[in-house]
C-alpha positions as CSV (number, residue, x, y, z in Angstrom):
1,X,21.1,5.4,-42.6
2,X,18.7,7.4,-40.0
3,X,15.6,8.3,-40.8
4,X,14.0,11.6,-38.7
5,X,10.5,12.7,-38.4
6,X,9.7,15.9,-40.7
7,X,6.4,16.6,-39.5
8,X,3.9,15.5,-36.3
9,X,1.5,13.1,-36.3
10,X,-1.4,14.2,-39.2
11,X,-3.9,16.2,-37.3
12,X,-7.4,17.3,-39.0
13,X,-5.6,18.4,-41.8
14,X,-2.7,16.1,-42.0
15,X,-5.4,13.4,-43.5
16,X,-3.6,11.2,-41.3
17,X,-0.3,10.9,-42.6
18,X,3.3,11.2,-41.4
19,X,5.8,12.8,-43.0
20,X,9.4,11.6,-42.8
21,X,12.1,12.6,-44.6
22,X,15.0,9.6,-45.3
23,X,18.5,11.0,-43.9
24,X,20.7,13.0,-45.9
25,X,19.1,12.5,-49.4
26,X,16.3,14.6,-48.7
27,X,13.6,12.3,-49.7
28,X,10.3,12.5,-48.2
29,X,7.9,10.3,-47.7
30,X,4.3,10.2,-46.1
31,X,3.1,7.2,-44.2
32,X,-0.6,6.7,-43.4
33,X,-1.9,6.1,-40.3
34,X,-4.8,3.1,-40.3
35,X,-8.5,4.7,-40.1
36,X,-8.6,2.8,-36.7
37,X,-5.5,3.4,-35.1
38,X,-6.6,7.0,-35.3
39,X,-8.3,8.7,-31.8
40,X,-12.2,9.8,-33.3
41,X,-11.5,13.1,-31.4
42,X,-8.1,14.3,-31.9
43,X,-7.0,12.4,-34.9
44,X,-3.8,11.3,-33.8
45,X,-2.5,7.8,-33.5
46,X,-3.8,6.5,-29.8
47,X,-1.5,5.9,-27.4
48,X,-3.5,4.8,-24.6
49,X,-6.7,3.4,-26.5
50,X,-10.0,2.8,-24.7
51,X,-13.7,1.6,-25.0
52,X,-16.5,2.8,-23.9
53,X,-19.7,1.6,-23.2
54,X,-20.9,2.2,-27.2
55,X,-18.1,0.2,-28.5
56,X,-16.1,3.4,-30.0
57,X,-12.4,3.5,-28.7
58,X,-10.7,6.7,-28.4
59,X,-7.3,7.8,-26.9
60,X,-7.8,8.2,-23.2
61,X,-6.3,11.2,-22.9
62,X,-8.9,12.3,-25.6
63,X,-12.4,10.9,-24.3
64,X,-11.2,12.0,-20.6
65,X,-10.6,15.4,-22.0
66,X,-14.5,15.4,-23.5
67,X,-15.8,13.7,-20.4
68,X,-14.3,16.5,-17.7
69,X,-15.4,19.2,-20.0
70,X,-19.1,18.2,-18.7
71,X,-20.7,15.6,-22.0
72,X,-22.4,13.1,-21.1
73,X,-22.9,11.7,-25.0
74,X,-20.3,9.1,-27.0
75,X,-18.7,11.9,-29.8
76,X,-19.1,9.4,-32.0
77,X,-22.1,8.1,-31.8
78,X,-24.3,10.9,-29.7
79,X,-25.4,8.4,-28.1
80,X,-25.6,8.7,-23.7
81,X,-23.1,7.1,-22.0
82,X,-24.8,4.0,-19.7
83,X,-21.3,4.9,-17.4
84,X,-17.8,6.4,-17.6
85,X,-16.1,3.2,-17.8
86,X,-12.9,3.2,-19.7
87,X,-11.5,-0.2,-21.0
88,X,-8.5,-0.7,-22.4
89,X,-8.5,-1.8,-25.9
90,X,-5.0,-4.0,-25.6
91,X,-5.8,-5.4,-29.2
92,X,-6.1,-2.1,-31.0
93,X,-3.0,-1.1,-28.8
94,X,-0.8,-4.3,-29.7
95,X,-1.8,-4.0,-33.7
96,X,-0.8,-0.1,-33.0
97,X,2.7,-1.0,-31.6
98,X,3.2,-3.5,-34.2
99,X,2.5,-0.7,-37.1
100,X,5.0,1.3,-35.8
101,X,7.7,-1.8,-35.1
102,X,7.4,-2.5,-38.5
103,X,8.0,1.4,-39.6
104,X,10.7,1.7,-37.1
105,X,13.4,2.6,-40.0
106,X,11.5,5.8,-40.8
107,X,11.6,7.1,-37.6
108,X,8.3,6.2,-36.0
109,X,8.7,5.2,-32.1
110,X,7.0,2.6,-31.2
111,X,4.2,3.9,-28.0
112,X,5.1,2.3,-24.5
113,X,2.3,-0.2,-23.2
114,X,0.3,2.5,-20.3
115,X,0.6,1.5,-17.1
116,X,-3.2,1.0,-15.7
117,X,-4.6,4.4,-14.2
118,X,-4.8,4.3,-10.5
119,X,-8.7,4.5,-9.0
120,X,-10.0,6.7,-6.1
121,X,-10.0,3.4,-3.9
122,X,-6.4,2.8,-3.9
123,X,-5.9,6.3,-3.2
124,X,-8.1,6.4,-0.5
125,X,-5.7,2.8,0.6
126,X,-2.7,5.2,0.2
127,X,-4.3,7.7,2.5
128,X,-5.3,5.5,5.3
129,X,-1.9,3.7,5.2
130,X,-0.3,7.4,5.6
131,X,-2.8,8.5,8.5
132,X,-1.7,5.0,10.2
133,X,2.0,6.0,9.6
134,X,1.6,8.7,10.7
135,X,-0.1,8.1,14.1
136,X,2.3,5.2,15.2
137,X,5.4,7.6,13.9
138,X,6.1,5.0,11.7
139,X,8.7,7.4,9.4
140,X,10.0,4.2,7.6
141,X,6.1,3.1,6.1
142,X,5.5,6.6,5.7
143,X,8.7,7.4,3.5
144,X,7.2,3.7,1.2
145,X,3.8,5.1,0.7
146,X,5.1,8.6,0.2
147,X,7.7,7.3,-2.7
148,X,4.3,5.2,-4.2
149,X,2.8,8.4,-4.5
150,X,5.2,9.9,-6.0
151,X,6.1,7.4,-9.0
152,X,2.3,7.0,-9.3
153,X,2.4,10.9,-10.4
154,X,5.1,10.5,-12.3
155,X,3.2,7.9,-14.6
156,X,0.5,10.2,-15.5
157,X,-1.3,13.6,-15.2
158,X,-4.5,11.2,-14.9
159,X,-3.0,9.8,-11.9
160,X,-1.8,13.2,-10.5
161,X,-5.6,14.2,-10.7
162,X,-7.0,11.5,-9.4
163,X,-4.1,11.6,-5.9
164,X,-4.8,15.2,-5.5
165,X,-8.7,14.9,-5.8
166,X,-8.8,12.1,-3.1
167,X,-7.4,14.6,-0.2
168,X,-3.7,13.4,-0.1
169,X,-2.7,16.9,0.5
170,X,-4.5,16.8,3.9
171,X,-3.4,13.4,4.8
172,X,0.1,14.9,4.1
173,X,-0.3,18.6,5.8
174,X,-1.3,16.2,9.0
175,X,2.0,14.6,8.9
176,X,4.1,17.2,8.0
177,X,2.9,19.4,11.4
178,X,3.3,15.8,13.3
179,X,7.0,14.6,12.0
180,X,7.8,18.6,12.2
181,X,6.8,17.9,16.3
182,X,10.3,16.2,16.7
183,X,13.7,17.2,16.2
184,X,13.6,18.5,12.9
185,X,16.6,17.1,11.9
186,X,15.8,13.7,12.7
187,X,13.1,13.8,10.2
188,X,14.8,16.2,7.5
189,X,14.5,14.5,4.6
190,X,11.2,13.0,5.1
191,X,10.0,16.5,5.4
192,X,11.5,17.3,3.1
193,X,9.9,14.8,0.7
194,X,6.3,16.1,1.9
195,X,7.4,19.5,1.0
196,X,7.8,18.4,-2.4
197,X,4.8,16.4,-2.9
198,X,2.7,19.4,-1.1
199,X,4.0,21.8,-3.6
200,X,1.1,19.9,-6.0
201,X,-0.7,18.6,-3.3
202,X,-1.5,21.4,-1.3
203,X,-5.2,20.9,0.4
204,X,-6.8,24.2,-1.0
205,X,-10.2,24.5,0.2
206,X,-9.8,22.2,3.3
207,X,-9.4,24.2,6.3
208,X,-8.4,21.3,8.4
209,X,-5.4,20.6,6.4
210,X,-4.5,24.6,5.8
211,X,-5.0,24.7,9.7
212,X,-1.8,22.0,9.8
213,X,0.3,23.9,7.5
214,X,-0.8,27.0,8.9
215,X,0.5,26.2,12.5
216,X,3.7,27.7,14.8
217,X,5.0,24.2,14.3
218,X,4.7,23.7,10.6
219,X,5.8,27.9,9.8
220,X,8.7,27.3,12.1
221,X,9.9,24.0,10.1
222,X,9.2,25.8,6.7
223,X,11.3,28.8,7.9
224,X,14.1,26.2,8.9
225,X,14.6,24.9,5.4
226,X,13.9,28.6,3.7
227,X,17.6,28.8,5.8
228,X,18.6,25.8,4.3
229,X,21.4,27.7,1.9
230,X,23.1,24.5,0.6
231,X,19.5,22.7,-0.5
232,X,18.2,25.2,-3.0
233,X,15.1,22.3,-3.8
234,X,14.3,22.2,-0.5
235,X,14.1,26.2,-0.4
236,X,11.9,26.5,-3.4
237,X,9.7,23.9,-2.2
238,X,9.0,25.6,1.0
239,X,8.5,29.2,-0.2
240,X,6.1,27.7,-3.0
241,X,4.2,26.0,0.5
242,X,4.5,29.1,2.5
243,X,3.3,31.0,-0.7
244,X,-0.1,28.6,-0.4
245,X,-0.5,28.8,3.2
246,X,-0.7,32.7,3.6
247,X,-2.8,32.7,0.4
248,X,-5.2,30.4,1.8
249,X,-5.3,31.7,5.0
250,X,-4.1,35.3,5.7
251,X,-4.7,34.8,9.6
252,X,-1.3,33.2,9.8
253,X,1.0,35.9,8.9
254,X,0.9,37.6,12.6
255,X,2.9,34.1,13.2
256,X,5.0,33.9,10.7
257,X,5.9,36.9,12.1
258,X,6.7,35.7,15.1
259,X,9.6,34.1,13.5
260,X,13.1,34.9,14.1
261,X,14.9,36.2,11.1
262,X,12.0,35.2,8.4
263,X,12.3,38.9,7.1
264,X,15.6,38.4,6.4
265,X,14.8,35.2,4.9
266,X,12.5,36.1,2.0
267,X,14.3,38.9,1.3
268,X,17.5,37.0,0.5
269,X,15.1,34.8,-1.5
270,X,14.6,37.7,-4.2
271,X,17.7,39.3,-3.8
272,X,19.6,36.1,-4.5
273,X,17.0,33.9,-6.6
274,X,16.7,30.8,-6.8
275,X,14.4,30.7,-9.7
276,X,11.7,32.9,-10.7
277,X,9.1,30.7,-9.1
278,X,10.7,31.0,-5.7
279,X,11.2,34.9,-6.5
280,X,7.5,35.1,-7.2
281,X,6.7,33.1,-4.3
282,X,8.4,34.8,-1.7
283,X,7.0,38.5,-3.1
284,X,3.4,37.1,-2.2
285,X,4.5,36.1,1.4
286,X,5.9,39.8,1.8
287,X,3.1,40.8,0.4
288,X,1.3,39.6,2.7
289,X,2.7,40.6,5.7
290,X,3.1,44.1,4.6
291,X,-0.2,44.3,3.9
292,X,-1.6,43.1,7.2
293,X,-3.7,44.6,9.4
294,X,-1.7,43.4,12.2
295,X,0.4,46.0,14.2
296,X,3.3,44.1,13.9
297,X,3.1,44.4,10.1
298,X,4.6,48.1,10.5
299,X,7.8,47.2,11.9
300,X,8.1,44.2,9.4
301,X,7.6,46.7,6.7
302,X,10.1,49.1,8.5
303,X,12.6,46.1,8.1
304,X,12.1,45.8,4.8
305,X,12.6,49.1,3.5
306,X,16.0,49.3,5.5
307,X,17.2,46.2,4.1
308,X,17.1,47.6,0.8
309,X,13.2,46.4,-0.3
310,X,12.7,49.6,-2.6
311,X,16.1,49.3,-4.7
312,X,15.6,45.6,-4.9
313,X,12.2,46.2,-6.8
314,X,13.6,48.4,-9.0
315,X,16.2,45.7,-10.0
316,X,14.0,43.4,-10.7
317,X,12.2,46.2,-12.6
318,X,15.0,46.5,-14.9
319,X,15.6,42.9,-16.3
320,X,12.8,40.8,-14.3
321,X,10.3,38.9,-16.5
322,X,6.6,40.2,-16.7
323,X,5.2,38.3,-13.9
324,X,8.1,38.5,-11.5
325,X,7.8,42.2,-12.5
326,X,3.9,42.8,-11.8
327,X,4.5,40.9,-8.0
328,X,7.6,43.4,-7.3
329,X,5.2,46.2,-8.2
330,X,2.8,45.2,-6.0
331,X,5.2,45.2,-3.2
332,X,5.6,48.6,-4.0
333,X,2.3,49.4,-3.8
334,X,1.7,47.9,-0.4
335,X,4.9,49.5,0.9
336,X,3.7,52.9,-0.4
337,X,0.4,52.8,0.3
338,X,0.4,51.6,3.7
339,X,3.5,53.3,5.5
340,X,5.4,56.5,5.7
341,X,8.6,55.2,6.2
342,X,7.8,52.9,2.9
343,X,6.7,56.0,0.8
344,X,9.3,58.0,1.8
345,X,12.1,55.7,1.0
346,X,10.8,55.2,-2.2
347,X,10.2,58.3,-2.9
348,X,13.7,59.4,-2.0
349,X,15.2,56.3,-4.3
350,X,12.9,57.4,-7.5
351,X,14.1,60.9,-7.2
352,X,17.6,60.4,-7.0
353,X,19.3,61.4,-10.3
354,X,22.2,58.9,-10.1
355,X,19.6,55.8,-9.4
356,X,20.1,54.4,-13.4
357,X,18.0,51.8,-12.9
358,X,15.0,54.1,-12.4
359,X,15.5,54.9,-16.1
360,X,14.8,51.1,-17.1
361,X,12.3,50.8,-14.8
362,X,10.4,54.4,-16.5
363,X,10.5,52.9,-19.9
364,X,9.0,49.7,-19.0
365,X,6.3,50.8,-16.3
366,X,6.4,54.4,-16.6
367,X,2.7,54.5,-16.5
368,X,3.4,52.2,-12.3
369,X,6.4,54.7,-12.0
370,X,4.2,57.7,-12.4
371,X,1.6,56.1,-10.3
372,X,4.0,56.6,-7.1
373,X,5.2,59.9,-7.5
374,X,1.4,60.9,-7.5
375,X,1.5,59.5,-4.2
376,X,4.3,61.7,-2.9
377,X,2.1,65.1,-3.5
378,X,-0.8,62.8,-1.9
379,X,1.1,62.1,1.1
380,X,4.1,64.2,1.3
């Protein structure tokens, strides 16, 4: 016989039961959950339980919660916390796997031991080791402590905080312009790796590591893998980068557009997605650089427009989801705003009678729709 789980683990109003339900003879059954194996704050049965300096354990992921929110009190007892220290109660944890060991039959998993939380110290190790790596070209250590970060991420969102708080993203946009120096070949997949790790890494708010990323070097190695049409990870990853990089710093897009092709390039990233994050991604970069103040940002726009931008908007118009939807119409905006040759294609595309998709596009942003044919007795 197997035995399923009917119902989650008894919040505030579950009174701290479980409900289970016993196969196919529809019996249920509500197990209760020990007074002490519950979490104080969310009521659920700790996975991770702790100790402060009161002597009240919670679930980490509770009291962490409550600690980043700004108290500086125990929930429990009011009273203020002497320090943040969190220590693991592995009695209350053992006694908690046992209970649900010894209720196995009616579904209940027993909860993994947690792996111990890594600390700002051995990020800041991780970090030095990389810098080191990185300076003696050492792509072989720099690979190991870039896989370390990686399954220490994997473990935990704690542990995903605490990497990105420690300025890993900088020690990584430094290494990513250096290895990028070389033959990028040579060092393809460990740039491609970084890519990856930058994607929720990426230094926002250091200008020394944006500076890295923001480089001819580093735009020229991210336009290499956007090309890259038999990695579709690797693509993603980059235009989610790129995306960052011209958000953070707008001065870069005059050498973006200095790259061969790169039009070309983000285009074929919406009209063939990838997925709607790369879609949404690559919108902002054209974005962007239409909306530059850089001369060169007219004949990119110009390039756009004849590759078929303003149709492709009204595509995604038509079946795009909501956010995907409200980037393409920004597009528009930028294209009709800025540019004749912009206004007047799309013009020309919303007035045609045999164009179906404007029809979809009306019912769902008629109101957007409207907006640019305004334009046309504005400008035309």
């Amino acid at each position: 016989m197997t035995f399923s789980w009917r119902g989650r683990i008894g919040g505030r109003g579950g009174a701290g039961k479980i409900k289970a339900s016993k196969g196919m003879i529809n019996q249920d059954i509500e197990l209760t959950i020990p007074i002490h194996f519950k979490c104080p704050i969310s009521l659920d049965l700790m996975k991770d339980p702790v100790t402060l300096s009161t002597g009240i354990t919670y679930d980490r992921e509770s009291i962490e919660k409550w600690i980043e929110a700004g108290h500086v009190t125990c929930p429990v007892t009011n009273q203020v916390l002497r320090n943040f220290d969190q220590i693991p109660n592995h009695s209350i944890r053992k006694m908690i796997q046992d209970w649900c060991v010894e209720n196995k039959s009616w579904g209940v998993e027993r909860i993994p031991t947690p792996r111990i939380p890594i600390t700002p110290y051995e990020v800041s190790e991780i970090r030095s080791g990389i810098e080191d790596a990185t300076q003696c070209g050492d792509a072989r250590k720099f690979q190991e402590l870039l896989g370390k970060i990686k399954n220490l991420a994997k473990e935990s969102e704690r542990n995903k905080r605490c990497i990105v708080a420690n300025g890993i993203g900088s020690a990584l946009a430094d290494s990513f312009e250096s290895f990028a120096r070389f033959l990028i070949e040579k060092h393809a997949d460990l740039l491609k790796e970084v890519l990856s790790v930058l994607t929720w890494t990426f230094p926002r708010g250091d200008q020394l590591g944006v500076s890295k990323l923001k480089s001819s070097v580093s735009l020229r190695c991210m336009a290499w893998f956007l090309k890259s049409e038999d990695d579709l990870s690797s693509r993603q990853n980059a235009i989610c980068v790129l995306r960052d990089v011209v958000s953070a710093d707008q001065g870069c897009v005059d050498g973006l557009m200095e790259i061969e092709g790169i039009e070309e390039t983000l285009f074929h990233i919406v009209k063939v997605p990838i997925c709607p994050r790369a879609t949404k991604a690559s919108l902002v970069v054209i974005h962007h650089m239409i909306s530059s103040t850089q001369i060169k940002s007219g004949k990119t726009t110009l390039k756009f427009v004849q590759m078929g931008l303003i149709n492709l908007i009204l595509e995604i118009l038509v079946d795009g989801d909501k956010s995907v939807c409200e980037k393409a119409l920004g597009v528009m905006d930028d294209v009709c705003l800025c540019w004749k040759e912009g206004r007047e294609s799309a013009f020309k595309t919303l007035n045609n009678p045999i164009t179906r998709e404007k029809d979809f596009a009306r019912v769902r942003y008629g109101d957007r729709i409207c907006h640019f044919e305004s334009l046309e007795a504005m400008f035309g």
